[in-house]
C-alpha positions as CSV (number, residue, x, y, z in Angstrom):
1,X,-1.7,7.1,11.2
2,X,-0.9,3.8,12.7
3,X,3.1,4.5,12.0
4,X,2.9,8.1,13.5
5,X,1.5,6.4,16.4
6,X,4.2,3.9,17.1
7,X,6.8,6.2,15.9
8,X,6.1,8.7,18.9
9,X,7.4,5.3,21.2
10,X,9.7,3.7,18.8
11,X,12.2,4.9,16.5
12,X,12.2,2.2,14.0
13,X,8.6,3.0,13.0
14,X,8.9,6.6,12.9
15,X,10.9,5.9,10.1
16,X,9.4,3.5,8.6
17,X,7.4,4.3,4.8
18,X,3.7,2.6,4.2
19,X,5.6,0.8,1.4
20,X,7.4,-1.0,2.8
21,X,4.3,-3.3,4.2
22,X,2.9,-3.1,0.6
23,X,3.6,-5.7,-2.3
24,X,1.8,-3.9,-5.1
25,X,2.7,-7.2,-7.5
26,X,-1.1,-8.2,-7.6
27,X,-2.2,-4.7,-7.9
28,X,-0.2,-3.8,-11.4
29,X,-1.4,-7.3,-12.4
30,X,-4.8,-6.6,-11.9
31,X,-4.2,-3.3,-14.1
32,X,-1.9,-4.9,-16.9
33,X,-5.0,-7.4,-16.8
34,X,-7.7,-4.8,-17.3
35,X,-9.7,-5.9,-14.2
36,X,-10.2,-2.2,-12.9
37,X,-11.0,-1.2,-16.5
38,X,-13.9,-3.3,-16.6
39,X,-14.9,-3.0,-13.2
40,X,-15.1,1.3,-14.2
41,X,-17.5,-0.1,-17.0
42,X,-20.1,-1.8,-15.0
């Protein structure tokens, strides 16, 4: 939303993709670590 936004003033974020502001390292971490597993147990 925030990208469609800017993009309708700047080029560059019109095409810009949501990940590329993501580092999704931690997140599969988390996963191969089973923390959201246990977290859908409780």
């Amino acid at each position: 939303m925030i990208l469609a936004e800017l993009g309708e003033k700047d080029l560059k974020a019109r095409q810009a993709k949501p990940e590329d502001f993501l580092d999704m390292r931690f997140v599969a971490e988390l996963e191969r670590e089973g923390f959201f597993k246990k977290l859908r147990e409780k």
